[in-house]
N, C-alpha and C positions, 0 to 999 in steps of 0.2 A: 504494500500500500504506500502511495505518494504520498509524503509529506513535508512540507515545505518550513524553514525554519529560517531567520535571520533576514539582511537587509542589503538592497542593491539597487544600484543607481540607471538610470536609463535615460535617451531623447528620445523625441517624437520627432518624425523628419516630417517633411513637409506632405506627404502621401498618407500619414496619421501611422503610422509604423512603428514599432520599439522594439527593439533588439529583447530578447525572450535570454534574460542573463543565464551565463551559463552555468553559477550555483545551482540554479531551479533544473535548467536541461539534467545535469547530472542527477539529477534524484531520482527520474527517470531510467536512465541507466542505472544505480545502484540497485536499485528495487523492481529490475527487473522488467519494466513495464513498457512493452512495446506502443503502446496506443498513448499520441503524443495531443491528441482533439483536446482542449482546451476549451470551456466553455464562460464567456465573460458577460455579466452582466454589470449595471449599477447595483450600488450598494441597497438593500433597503434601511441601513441602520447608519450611512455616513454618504459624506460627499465624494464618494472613492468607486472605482471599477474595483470587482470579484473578479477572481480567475482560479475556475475550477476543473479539476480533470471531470472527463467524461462522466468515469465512475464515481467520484465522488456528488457532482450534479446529481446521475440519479437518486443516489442515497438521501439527500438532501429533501428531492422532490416526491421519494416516496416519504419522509418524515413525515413531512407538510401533508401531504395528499392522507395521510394516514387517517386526519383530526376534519377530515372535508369532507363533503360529498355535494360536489359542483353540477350532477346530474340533476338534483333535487330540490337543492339551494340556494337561491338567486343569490344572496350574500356571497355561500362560499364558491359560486361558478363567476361571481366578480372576483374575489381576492383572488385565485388560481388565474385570472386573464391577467391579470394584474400582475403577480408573483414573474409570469414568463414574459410576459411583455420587455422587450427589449432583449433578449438572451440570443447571444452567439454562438459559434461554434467556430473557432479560430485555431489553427495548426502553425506552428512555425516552420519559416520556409526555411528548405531544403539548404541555403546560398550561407546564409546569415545568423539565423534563428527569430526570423524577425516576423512580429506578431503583426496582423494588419487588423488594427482597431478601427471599428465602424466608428465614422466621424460622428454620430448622433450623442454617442456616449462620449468622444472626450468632448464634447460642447457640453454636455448635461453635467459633469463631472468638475470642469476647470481646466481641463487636463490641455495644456497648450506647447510647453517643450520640455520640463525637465519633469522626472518622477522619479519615485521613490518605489520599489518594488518589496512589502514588507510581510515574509512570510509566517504566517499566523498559525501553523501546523495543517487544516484541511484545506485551508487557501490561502491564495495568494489576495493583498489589498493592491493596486497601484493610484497611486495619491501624487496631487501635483507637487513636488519638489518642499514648492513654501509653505505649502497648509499642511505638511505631515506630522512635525511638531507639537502644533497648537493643539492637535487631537486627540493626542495621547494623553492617559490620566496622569494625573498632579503626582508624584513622590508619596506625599501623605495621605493621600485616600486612595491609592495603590497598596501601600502597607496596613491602613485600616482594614479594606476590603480582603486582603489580603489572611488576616486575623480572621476576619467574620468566617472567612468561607471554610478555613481549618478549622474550626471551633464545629463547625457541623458533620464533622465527619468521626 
């Protein structure tokens, strides 16, 4: 299973492209895992592109689909159009590794030439360069939250 850890740098050339670093390619290779399909959407919890493997996606959208029933439920056959709406399915090319980002998401996103590619263990975030900082939690309500969540186990 792919899993993505740590932090890497990227541009957007002018064609909306980013080199797909090669920390993350290698994980790939580590773990064995021939199927490179990449699926990227926006965030629903930040102002950031996801980027997930295939398998992982599914897993993700059987979670969700698990607690639905979009056949039935105008509600939850809105939040399912909703949840996919906007989902790619992006492979790095063959030349470079370079990911071709539908231009709709780095407009929706910010995302104009520099990013920050920060792996989160089941995905990947990529966030533009300058806003990546600001988003992360404060030192002390990381170590409070930190306390909370050991205490429950």
């Amino acid at each position: 299973m792919v899993r993505f850890r740590g932090n890497a740098f990227g541009k957007v050339d002018d064609k909306g492209r980013i080199v797909f670093p090669a920390v993350f390619r290698d994980e790939f290779v580590r773990t064995g895992e021939e199927d490179m399909t990449l699926v990227v959407k926006k965030s629903v919890q930040g102002n950031c592109l996801n980027l997930f493997t295939r398998a992982e996606w599914d897993r993700r959208c059987d979670q969700v689909l698990e607690g639905l029933d979009p056949e039935l439920n105008p509600e939850h056959a809105a939040f399912w159009s909703k949840f996919n709406d906007g989902v790619y399915y992006v492979v790095p090319d063959g030349k470079l590794g370079r990911l071709n980002i539908p231009s709709e998401l780095l407009e929706q996103t910010g995302i104009t030439k520099e990013v920050v590619f920060a792996g989160v263990g089941y995905k990947i975030e990529i966030w533009p360069k300058e806003r990546r900082a600001s988003t992360l939690m404060g030192d002390e309500t990381f170590q409070a939250t930190a306390a909370k969540l050991s205490a429950k186990k």
